[in-house]
KOLKETI-666588 format. One record per residue (C-alpha): residue in three letters; x, y, z. Coordinates in pm, whole numbers. Layout:
# residues N
+------+--------+--------+--------+
| code |      x |      y |      z |
+------+--------+--------+--------+
|  ALA |      X |      Y |      Z |
...
+------+--------+--------+--------+
This chain:
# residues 479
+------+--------+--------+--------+
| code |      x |      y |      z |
+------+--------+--------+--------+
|  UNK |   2025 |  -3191 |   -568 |
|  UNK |   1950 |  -3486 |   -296 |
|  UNK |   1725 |  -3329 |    -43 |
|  UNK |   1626 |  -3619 |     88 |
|  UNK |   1661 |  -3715 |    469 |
|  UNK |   1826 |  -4070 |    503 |
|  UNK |   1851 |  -4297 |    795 |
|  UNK |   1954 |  -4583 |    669 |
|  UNK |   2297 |  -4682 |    752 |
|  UNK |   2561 |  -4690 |    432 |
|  UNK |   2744 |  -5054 |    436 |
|  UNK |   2918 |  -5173 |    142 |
|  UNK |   2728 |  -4924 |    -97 |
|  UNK |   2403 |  -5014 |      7 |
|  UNK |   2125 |  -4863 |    247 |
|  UNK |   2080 |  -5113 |    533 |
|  UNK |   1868 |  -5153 |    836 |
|  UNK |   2062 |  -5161 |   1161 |
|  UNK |   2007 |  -5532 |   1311 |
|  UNK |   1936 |  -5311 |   1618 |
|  UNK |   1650 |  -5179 |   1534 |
|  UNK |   1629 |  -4792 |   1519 |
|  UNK |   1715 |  -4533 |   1794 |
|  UNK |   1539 |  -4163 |   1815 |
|  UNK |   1725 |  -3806 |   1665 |
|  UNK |   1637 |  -3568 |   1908 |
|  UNK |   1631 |  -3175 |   1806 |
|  UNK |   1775 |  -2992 |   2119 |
|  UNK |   1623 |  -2670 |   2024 |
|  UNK |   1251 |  -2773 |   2045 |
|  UNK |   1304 |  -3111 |   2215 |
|  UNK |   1128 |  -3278 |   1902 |
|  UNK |   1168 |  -3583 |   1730 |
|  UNK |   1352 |  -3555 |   1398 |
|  UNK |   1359 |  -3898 |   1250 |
|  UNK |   1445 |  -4294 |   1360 |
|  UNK |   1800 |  -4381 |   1238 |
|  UNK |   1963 |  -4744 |   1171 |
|  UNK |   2090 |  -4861 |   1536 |
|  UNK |   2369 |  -5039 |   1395 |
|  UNK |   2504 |  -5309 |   1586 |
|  UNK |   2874 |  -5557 |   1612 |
|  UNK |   2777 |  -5738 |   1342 |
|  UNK |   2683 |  -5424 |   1166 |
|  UNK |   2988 |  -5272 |   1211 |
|  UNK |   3193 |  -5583 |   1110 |
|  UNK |   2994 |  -5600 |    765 |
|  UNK |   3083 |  -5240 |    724 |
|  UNK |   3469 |  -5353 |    807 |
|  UNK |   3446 |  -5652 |    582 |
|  UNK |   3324 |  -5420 |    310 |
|  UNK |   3545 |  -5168 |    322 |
|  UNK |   3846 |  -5461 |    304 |
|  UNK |   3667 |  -5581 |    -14 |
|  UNK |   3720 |  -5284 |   -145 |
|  UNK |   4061 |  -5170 |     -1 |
|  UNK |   4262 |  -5342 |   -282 |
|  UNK |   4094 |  -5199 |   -589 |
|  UNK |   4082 |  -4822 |   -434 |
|  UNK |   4447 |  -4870 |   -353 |
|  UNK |   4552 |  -4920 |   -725 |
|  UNK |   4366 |  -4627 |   -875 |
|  UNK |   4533 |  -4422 |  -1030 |
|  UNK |   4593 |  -4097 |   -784 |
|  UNK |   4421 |  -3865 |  -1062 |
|  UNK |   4115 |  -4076 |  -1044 |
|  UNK |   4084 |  -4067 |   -670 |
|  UNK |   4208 |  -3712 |   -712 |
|  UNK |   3890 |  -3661 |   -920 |
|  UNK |   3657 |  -3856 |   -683 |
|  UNK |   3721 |  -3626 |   -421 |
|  UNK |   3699 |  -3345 |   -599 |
|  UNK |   3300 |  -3450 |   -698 |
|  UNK |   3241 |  -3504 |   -306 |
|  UNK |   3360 |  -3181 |   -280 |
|  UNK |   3109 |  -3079 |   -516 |
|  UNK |   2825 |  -3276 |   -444 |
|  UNK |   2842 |  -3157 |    -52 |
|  UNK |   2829 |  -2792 |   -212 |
|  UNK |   2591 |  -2831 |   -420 |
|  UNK |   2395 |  -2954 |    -99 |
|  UNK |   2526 |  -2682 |    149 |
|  UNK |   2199 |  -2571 |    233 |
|  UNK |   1971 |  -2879 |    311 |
|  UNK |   2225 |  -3036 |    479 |
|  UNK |   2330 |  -2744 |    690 |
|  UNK |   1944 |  -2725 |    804 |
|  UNK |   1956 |  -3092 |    926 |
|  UNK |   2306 |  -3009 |   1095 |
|  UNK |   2125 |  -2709 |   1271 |
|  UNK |   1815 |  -2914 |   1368 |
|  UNK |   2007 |  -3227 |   1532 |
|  UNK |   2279 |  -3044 |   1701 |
|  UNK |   2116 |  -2690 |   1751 |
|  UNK |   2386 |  -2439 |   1599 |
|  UNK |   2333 |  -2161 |   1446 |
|  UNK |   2216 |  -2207 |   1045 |
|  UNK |   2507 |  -1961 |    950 |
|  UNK |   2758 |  -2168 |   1165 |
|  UNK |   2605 |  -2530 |   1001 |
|  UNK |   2627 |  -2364 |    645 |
|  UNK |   2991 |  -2261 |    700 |
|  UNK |   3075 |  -2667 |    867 |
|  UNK |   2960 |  -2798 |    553 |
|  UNK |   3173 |  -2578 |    308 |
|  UNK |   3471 |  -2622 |    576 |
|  UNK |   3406 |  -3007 |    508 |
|  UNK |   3392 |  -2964 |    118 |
|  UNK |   3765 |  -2775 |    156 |
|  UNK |   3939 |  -3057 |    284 |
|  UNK |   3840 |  -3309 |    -39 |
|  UNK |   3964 |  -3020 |   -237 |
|  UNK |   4261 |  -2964 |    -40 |
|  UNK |   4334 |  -3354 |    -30 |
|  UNK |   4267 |  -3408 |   -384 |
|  UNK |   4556 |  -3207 |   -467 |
|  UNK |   4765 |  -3344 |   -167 |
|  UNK |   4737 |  -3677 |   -272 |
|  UNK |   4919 |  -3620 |   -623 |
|  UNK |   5183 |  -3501 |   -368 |
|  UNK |   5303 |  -3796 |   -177 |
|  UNK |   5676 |  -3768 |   -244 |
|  UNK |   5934 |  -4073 |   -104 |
|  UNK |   6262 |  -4031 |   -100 |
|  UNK |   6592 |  -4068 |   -232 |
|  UNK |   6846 |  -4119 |     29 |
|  UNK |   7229 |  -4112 |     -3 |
|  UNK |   7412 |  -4415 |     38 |
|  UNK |   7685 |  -4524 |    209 |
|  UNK |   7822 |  -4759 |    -10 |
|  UNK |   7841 |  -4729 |   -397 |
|  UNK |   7657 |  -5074 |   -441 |
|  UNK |   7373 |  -4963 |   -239 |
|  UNK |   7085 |  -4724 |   -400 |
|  UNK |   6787 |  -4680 |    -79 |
|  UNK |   6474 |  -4481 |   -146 |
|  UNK |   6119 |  -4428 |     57 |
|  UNK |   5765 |  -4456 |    -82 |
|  UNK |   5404 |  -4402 |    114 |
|  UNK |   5170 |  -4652 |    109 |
|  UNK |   4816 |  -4668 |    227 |
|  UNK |   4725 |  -4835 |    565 |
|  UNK |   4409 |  -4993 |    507 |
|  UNK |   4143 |  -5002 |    645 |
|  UNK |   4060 |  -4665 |    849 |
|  UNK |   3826 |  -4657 |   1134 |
|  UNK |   3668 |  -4314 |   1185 |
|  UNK |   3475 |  -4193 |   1504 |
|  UNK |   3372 |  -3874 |   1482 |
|  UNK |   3189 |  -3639 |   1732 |
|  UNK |   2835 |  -3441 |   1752 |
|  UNK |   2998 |  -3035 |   1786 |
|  UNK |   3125 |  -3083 |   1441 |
|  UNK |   2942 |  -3377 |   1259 |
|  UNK |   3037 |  -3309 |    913 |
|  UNK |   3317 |  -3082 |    954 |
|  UNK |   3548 |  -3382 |   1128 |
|  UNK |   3402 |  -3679 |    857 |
|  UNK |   3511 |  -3427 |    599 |
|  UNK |   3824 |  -3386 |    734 |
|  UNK |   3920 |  -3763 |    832 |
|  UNK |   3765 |  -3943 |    511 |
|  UNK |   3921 |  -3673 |    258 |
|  UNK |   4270 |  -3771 |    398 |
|  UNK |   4221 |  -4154 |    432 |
|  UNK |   4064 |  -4176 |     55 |
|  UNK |   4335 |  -3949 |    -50 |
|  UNK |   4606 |  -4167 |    115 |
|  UNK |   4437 |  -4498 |    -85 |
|  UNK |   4241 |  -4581 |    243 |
|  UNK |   3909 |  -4724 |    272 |
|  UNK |   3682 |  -4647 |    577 |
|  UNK |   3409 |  -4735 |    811 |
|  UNK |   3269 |  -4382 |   1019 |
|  UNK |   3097 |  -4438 |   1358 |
|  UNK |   2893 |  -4075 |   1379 |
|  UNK |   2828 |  -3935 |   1723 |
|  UNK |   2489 |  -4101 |   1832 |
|  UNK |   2343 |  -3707 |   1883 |
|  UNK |   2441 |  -3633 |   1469 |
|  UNK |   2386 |  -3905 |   1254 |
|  UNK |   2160 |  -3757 |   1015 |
|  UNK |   2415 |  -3542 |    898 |
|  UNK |   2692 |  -3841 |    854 |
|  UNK |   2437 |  -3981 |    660 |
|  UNK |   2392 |  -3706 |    411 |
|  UNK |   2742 |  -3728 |    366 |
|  UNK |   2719 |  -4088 |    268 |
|  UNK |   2467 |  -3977 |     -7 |
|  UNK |   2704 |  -3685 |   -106 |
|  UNK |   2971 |  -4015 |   -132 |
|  UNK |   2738 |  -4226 |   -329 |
|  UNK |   2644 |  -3897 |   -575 |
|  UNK |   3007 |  -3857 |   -647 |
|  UNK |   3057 |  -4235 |   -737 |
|  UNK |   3332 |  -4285 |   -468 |
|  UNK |   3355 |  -4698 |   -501 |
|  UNK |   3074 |  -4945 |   -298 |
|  UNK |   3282 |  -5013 |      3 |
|  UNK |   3546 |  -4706 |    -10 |
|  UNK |   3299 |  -4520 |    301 |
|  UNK |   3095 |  -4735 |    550 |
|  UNK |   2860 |  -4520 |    746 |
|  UNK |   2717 |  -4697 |   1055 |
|  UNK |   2514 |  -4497 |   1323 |
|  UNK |   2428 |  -4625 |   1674 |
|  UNK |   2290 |  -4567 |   2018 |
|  UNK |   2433 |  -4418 |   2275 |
|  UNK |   2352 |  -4791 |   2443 |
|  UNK |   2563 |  -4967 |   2167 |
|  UNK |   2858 |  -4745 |   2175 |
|  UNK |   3133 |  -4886 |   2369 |
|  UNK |   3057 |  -5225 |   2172 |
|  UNK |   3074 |  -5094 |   1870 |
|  UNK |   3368 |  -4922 |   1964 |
|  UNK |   3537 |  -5214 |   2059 |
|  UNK |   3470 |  -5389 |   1733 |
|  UNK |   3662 |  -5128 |   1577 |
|  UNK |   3918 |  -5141 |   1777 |
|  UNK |   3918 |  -5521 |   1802 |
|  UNK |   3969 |  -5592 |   1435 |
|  UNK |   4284 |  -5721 |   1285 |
|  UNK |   4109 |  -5599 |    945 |
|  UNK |   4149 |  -5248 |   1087 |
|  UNK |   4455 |  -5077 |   1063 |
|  UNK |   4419 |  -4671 |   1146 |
|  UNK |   4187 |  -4609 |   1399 |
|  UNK |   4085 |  -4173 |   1409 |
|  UNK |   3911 |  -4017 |   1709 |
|  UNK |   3774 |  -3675 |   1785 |
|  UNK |   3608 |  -3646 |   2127 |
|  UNK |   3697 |  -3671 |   2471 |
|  UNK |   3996 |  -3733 |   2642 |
|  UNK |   3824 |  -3998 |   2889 |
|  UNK |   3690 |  -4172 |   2600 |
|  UNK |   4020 |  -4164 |   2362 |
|  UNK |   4216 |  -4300 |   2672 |
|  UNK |   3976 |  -4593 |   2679 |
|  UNK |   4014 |  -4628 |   2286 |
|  UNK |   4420 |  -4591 |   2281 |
|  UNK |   4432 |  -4868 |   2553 |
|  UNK |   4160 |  -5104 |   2353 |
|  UNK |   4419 |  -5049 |   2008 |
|  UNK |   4681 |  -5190 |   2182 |
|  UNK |   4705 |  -5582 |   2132 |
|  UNK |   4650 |  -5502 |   1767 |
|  UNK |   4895 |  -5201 |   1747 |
|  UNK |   4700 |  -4937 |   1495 |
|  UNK |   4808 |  -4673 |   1332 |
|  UNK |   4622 |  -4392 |   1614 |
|  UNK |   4530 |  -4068 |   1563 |
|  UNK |   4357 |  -3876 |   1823 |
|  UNK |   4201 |  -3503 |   1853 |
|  UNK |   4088 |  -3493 |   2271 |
|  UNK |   3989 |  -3253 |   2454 |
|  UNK |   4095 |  -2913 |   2523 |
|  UNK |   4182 |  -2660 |   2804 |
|  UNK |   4289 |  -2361 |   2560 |
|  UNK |   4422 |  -2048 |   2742 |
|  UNK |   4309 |  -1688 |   2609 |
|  UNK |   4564 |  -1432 |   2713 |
|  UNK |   4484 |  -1078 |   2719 |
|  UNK |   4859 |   -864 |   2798 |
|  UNK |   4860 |   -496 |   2895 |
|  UNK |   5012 |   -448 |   2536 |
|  UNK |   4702 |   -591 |   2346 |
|  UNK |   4410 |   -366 |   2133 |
|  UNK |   4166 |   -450 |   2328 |
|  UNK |   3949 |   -428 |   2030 |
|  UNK |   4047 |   -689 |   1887 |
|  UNK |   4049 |   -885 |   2181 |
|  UNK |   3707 |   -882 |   2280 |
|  UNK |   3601 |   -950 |   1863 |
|  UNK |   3893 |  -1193 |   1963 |
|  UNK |   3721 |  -1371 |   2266 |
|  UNK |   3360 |  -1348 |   2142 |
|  UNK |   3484 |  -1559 |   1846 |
|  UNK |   3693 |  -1816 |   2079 |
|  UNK |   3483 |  -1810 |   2319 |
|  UNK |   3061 |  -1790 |   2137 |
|  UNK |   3130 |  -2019 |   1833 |
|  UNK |   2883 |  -2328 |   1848 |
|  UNK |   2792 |  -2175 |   2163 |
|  UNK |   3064 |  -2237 |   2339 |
|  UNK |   3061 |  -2643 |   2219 |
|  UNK |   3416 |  -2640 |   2108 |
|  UNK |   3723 |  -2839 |   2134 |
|  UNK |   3943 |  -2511 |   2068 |
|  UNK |   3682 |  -2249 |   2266 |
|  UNK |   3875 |  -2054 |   2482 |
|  UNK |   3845 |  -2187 |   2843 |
|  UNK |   4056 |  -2040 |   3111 |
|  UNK |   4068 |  -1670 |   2992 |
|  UNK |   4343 |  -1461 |   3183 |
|  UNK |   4350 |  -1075 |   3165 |
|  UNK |   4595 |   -847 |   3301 |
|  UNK |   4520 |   -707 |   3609 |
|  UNK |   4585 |   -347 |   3493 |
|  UNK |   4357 |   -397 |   3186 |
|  UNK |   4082 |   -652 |   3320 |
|  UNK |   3833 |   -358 |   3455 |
|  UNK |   3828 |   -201 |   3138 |
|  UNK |   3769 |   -541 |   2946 |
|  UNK |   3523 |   -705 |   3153 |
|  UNK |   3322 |   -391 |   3092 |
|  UNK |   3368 |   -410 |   2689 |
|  UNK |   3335 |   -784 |   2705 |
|  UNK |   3003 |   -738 |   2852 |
|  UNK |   2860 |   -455 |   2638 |
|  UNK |   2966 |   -698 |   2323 |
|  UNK |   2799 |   -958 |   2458 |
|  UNK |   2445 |   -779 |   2526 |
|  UNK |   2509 |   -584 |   2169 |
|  UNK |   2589 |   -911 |   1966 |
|  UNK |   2466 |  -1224 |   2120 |
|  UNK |   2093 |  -1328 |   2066 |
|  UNK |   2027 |  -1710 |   2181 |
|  UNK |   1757 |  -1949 |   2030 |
|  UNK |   1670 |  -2203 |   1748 |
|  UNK |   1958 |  -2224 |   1514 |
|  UNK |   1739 |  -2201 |   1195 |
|  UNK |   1554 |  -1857 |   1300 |
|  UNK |   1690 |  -1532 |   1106 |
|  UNK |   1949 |  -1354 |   1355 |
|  UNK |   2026 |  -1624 |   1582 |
|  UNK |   2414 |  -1675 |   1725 |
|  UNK |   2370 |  -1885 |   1989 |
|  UNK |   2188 |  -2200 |   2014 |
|  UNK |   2100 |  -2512 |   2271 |
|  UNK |   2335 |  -2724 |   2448 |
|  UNK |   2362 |  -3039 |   2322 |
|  UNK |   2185 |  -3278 |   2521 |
|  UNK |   2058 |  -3276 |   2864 |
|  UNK |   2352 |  -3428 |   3027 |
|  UNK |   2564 |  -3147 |   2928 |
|  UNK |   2342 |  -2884 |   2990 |
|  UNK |   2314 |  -3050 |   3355 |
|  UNK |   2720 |  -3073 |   3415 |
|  UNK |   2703 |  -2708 |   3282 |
|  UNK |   2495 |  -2552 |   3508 |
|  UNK |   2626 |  -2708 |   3789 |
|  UNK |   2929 |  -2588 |   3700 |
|  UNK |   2889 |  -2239 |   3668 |
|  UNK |   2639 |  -2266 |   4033 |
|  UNK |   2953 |  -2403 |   4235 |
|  UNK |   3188 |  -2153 |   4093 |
|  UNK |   2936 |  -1863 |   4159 |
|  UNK |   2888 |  -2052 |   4520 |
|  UNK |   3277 |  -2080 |   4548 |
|  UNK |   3321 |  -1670 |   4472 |
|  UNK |   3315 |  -1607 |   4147 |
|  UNK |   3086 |  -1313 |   4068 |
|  UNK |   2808 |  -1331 |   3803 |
|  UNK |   2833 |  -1022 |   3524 |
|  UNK |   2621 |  -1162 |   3240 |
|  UNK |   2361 |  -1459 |   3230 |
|  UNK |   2415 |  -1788 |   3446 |
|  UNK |   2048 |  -1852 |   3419 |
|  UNK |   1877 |  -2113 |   3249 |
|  UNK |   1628 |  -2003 |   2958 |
|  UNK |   1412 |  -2319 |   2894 |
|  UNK |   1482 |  -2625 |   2770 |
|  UNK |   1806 |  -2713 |   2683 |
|  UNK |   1868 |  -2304 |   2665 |
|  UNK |   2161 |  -2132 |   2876 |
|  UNK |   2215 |  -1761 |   2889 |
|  UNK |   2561 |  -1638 |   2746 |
|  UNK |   2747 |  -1623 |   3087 |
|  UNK |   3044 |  -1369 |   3223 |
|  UNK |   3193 |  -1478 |   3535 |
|  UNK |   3489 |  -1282 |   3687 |
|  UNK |   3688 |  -1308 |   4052 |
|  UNK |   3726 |  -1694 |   3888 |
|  UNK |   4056 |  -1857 |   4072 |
|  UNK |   4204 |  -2167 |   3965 |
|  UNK |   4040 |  -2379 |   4193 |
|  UNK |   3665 |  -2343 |   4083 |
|  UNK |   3505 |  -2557 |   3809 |
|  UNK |   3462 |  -2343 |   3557 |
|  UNK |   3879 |  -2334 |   3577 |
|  UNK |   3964 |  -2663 |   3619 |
|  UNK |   3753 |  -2874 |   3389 |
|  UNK |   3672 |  -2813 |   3014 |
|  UNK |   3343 |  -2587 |   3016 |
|  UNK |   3153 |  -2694 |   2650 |
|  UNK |   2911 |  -2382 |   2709 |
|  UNK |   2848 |  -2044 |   2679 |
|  UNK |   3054 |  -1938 |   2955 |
|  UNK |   3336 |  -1699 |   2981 |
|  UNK |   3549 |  -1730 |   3317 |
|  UNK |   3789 |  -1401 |   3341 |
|  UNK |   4119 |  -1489 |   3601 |
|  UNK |   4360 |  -1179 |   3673 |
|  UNK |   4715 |  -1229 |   3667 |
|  UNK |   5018 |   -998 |   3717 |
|  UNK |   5284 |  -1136 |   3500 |
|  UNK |   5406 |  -1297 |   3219 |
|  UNK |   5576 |  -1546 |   3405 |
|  UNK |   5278 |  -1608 |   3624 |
|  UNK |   5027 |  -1670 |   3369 |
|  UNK |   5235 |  -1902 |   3133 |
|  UNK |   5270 |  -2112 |   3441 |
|  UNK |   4894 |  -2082 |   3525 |
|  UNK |   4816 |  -2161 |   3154 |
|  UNK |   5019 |  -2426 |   3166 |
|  UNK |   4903 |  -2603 |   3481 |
|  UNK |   4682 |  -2834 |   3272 |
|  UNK |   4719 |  -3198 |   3134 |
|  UNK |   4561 |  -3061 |   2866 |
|  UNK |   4738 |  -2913 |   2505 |
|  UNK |   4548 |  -2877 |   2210 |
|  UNK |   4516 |  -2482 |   2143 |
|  UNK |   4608 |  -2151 |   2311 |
|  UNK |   4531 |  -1755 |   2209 |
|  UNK |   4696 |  -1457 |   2311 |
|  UNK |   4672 |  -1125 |   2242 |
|  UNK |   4992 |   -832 |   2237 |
|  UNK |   5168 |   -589 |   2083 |
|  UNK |   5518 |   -672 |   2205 |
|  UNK |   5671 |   -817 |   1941 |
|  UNK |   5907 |   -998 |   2154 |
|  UNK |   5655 |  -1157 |   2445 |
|  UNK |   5516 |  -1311 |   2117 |
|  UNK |   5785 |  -1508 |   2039 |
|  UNK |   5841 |  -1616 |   2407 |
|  UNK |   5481 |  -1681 |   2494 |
|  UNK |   5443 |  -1853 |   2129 |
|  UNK |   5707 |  -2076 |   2262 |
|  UNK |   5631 |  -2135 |   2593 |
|  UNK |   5276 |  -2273 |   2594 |
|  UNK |   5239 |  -2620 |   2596 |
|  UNK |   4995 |  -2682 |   2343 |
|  UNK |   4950 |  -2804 |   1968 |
|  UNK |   4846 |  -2455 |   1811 |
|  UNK |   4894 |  -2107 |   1908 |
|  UNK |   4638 |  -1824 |   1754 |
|  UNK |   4811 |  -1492 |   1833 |
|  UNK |   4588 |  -1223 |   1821 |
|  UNK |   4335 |  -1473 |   1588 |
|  UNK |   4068 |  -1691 |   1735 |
|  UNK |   4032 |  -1890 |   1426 |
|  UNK |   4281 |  -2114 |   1328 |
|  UNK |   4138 |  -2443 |   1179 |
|  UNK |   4189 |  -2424 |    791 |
|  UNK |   4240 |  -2757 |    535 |
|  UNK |   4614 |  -2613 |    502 |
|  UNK |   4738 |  -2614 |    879 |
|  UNK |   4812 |  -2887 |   1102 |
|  UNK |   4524 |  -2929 |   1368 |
|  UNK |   4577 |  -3140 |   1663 |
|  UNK |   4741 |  -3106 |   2067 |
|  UNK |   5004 |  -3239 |   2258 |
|  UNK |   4972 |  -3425 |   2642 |
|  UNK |   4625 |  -3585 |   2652 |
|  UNK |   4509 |  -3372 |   2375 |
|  UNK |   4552 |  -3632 |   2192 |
|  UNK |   4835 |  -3788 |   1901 |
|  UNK |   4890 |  -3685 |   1532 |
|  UNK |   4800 |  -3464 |   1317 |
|  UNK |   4495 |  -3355 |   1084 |
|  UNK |   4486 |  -3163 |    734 |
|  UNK |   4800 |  -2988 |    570 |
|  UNK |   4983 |  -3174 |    398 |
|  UNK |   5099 |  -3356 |    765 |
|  UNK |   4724 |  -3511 |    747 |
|  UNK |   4819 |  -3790 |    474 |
|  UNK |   5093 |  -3945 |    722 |
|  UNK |   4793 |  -4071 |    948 |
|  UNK |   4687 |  -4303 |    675 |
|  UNK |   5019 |  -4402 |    549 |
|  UNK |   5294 |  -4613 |    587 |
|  UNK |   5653 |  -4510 |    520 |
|  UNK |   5859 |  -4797 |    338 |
|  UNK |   6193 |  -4814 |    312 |
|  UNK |   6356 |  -4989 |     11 |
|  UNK |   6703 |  -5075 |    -57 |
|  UNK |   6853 |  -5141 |   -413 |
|  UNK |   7164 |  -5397 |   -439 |
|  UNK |   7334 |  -5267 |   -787 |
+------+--------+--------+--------+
């Protein structure tokens, strides 16, 4: 066991003081101080780059079983750890202890998952044309990966982006969100416990001040060949655009606008258990929370009204690490402030208050139900990262596949029915990356995860995740 808080940054398998000096980890709950972390800064990052080159060549030419068994130790060592480092999660980003507990095991099942995946990297043996000709296709690794990952899911996401690029023969450098880093840090020392090579994972945490610079850097680099990104859409724009005159391999996870259909067909029980899990994981601080949730106009009387009683009978808000506890803070103050006055113009726009939409001290906000929401008000038209549910009627089918689909967003949808038939056409019909139908939770190591439009490009975990991180080569024999 390594219960040991770290805040030291992890460069070229050493613990190094940011030449920025440190920068504050704030606990949203109780608006405490957790600990000073390594402000790392360009030349920071570009040590952490240079490192991770260094080592590029020598990780590439392992042998698969050995990186195969690598993984499988981080997977072990992060288990083994499950419970300090899910109280650190819960302390710097204020969700629930059961929630942080279950992040770090969903982490641990992608260098299990990838472990095995990598012993799986088939080519190709392609007919020829010609009898003299013999053509075939291998993988090979990238280089090395940039990884930026984001505060809702600080360990969950690093697990899932450097299990894939070490399987692939990648090396890495991870940029933590500046509101997690303790976390990314405790999976460095999970890395350095399971002997995964000096160089093979960078860790370098930063301010919210040194962000875009450091950013750049990453994207700058010729010595950088993948760059990953979970986070906004805004922000992954910017990034895309900054790749460009070095053309990287990009793979981005954005934001999301996901749909939750309720049809006149559905069991409404397992609707609501449906939407309370969309809708009330990580308190709302999801990229795949339900967002615009529509509900049949013949059915949305009797739903609001079970919806409600759910959400008095199951949802208890407060610090993360206190027994019984579902709900938790909002990030950071800028969010909570864009969240309330959200859900204020809506409610000043029409919509009509059922549960909460009151602020409970601090960074606190009361599980909200809104209903008499149109398409027009906030809570409908941008991506709410809160506790808020925002019910919209519709009439048909038709209707609401175009209202669901009135969105530049695509990452994930739900729906819930019985009609065996308007599953296959609404399946088909919405414009996003993944479809739950009557199930809120779809991330697993063995799917695909990942959106289409400005959801973002690519694809993470399954066996689809490798591609990210690899190359396809062509070679032709002359015989």
């Amino acid at each position: 066991m390594s219960q040991q808080l770290v805040t030291r940054a992890w460069v070229g398998g050493k613990w190094v003081m940011g030449r920025g000096g440190t920068f504050p980890v704030m606990d949203p709950a109780t608006g405490d101080e957790i600990a000073k972390v390594a402000d790392c800064t360009v030349e920071d990052v570009n040590a952490a780059i240079e490192a991770a080159a260094a080592a590029f060549e020598a990780w590439r030419r392992r042998e698969v079983k050995e990186r195969a068994a690598i993984l499988l130790k981080v997977r072990d060592c992060l288990l083994q750890d499950k419970e300090y480092i899910a109280t650190i999660l819960s302390r710097e980003n204020g969700k629930p202890f059961a929630e942080a507990a279950g992040e770090v095991g969903f982490a641990a099942s992608f260098f299990e998952w990838f472990a095995e995946e990598s012993r799986r990297q088939y080519g190709e043996t392609i007919p020829s044309p010609v009898s003299s000709k013999r053509m075939i296709t291998i993988r090979q690794p990238v280089g090395v990966a940039a990884l930026i990952t984001p505060w809702n899911f600080p360990i969950g996401m690093i697990g899932r982006k450097v299990a894939a690029a070490l399987a692939a023969g990648c090396t890495c450098v991870v940029k933590p969100a500046e509101d997690t880093p303790l976390t990314a840090l405790l999976f460095a020392k999970a890395c350095e416990r399971a002997g995964v090579p000096a160089g093979a994972v960078n860790v370098v945490p930063c301010s919210r001040e040194r962000v875009q610079e450091v950013g750049a850097a990453l994207c700058d680099s010729p010595r950088v060949q993948a760059l990953s990104f979970t986070g906004s859409t805004a922000v992954g724009q910017w990034l895309y655009s900054r790749c460009g005159p070095s053309i990287k391999k990009l793979s981005l996870e954005l934001g999301g606008d996901a749909p939750f259909i309720v049809f006149p067909s559905a069991e409404l029980t397992r609707a609501v258990e449906g939407l309370m899990a969309a809708k009330f994981r990580n308190t709302g601080q999801t990229c795949v929370t339900a967002n615009r949730i529509f509900v049949h106009e013949s059915i949305h009387d009797e739903f609001v009204s079970r919806y409600a009683a759910a959400m008095d009978a199951e949802l208890k808000t407060g610090c993360g690490l206190d027994k019984g506890i579902n709900q938790g803070p909002i990030i950071n103050k800028r969010q909570f402030d864009r969240l309330v006055k959200m859900v204020n113009d809506s409610v000043k726009a029409g919509a009509k208050t059922v549960r909460g939409g009151l602020t409970a001290g601090g960074l606190f906000y009361t599980p909200t139900l809104l209903t008499g929401v149109t398409m027009d008000m906030p809570v409908a038209t941008n991506e709410i990262f809160g506790p808020v549910a925002a019910i919209i009627k519709f009439q048909t089918e038709e209707e609401v596949i175009r209202l669901a689909n009135t969105t530049d967003r695509g990452l994930a949808g739900y729906f819930y029915s019985n009609d065996v038939s308007q599953v296959w056409r609404v399946a088909e019909a919405l414009e996003v990356g993944m479809v739950g139908v009557n199930e809120p939770m779809i991330s697993t190591c063995e799917a695909p995860f990942g959106g289409v439009k400005t959801s973002g490009l690519g694809k993470e975990g399954s066996k689809h995740g490798l591609d990210e991180y690899t190359h396809l080569k062509y070679i032709c024999f002359g015989i």
